[in-house]
C-alpha positions in Angstrom: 52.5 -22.2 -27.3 48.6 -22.0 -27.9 48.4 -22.4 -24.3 50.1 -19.3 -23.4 48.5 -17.7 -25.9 44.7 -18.5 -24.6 46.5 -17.8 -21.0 47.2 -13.9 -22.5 44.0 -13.5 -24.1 42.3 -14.6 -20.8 43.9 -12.2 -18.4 43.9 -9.2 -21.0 40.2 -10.0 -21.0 39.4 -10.5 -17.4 41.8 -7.1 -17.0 39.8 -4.8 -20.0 36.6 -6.3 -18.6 37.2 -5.3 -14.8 38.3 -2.0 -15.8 35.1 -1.2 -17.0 32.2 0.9 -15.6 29.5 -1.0 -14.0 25.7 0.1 -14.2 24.0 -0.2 -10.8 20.9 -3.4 -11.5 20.0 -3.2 -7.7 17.1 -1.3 -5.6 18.3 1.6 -3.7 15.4 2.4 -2.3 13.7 0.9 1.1 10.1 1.4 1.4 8.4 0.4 4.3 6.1 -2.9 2.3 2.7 -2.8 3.3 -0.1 -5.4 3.2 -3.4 -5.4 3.8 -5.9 -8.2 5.8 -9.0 -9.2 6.6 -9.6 -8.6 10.1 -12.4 -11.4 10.7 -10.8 -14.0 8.3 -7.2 -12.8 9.0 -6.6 -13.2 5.3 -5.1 -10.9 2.5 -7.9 -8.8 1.1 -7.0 -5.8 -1.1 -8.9 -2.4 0.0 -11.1 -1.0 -2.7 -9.1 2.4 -3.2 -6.5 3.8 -0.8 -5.7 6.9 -0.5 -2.1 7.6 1.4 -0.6 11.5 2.0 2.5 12.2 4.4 0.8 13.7 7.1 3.5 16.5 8.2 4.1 17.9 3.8 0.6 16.6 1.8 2.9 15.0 -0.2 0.3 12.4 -2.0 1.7 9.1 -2.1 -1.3 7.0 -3.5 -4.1 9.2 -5.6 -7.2 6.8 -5.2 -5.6 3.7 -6.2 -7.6 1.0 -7.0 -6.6 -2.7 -5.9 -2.8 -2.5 -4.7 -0.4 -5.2 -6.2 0.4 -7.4 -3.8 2.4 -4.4 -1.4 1.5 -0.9 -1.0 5.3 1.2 -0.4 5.7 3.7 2.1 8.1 5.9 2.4 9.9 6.6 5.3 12.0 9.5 6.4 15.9 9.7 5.8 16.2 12.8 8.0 13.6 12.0 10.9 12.7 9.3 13.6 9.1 9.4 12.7 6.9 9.3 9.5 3.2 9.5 9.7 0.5 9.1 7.2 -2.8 9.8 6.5 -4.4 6.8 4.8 -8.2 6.6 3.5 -9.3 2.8 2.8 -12.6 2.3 1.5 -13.7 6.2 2.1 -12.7 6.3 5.5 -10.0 7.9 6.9 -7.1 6.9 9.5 -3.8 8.2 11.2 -0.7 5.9 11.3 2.8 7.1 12.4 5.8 5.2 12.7 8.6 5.9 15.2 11.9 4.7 13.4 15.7 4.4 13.7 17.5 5.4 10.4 21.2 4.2 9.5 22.8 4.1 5.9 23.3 0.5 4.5 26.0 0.2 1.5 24.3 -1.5 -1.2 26.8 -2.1 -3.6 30.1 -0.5 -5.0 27.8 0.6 -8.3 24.8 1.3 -6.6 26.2 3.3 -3.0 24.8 3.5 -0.1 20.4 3.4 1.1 19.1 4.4 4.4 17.4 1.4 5.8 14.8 1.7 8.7 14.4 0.1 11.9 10.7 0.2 12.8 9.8 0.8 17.3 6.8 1.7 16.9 3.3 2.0 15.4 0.4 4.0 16.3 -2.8 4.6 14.7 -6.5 5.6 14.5 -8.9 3.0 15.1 -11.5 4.1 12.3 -11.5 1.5 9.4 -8.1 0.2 10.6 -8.9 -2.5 13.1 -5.2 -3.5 14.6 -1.7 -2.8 12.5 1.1 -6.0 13.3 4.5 -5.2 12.6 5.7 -8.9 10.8 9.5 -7.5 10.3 10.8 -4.3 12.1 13.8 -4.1 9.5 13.5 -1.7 6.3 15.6 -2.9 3.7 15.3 -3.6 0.0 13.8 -6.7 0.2 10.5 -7.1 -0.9 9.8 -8.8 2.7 6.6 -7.6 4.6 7.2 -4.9 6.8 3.1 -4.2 8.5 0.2 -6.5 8.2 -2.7 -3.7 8.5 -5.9 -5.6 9.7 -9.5 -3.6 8.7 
């Protein structure tokens, strides 16, 4: 008898517990990650300040920030195949755009769907950037490196 009982309790729990309404816990949003190198010692070495506007709406992405984390985040457009920036390390100024595919990516049933990116390719000034390596062409959620930007 104390069997079945536990048996009832269980399901009625698992059944009141799956009916409920679940809070999405997961990034939605891909950002291109950026780090920075180096381009004699080929090792990580944070800019001084960066400055990063969209180059097409003056939308300011980074206002003179000083010593990025680890990744700097771009975004990239939903509704375009290209994004391009205009990015001031150190005081001087340089051009990057980035020729994309786009194609939505369900994240979760709580969270929806994200556009995630497919990076072609890169081009850029050659002011204080040196040489821009694309380590993983895919856009996702992930905190993976997307571009390795050598100056």
């Amino acid at each position: 008898m104390t069997k079945i009982f536990v048996s009832l309790f269980l399901a009625g729990l698992f059944l009141l517990t799956s009916c409920l309404d679940s809070e999405c816990v997961e990034e939605t949003k891909a950002y291109m990650k950026v780090a920075f190198y180096s381009y004699e010692t080929k090792k990580a070495v944070l800019p001084e300040s960066v400055i990063l506007h969209g180059a097409d709406n003056d939308s300011t992405i980074y206002d003179n920030q000083k010593k990025i984390k680890n990744q700097a985040l771009f975004p990239l457009k939903n509704s375009d195949t290209e994004t391009a920036f205009i990015i001031k390390i150190n005081e001087t100024t340089d051009t990057i755009r980035f020729v994309h595919s786009n194609f939505l990516h369900l994240i979760s049933k709580e969270c929806g769907f994200s556009m995630f990116h497919t990076i072609d390719t890169v081009y850029f000034t050659i002011n204080e950037i040196d040489s821009i390596s694309l380590t993983n062409k895919n856009v996702t959620v992930r905190k993976t490196e997307n571009v390795a930007i050598f100056y």
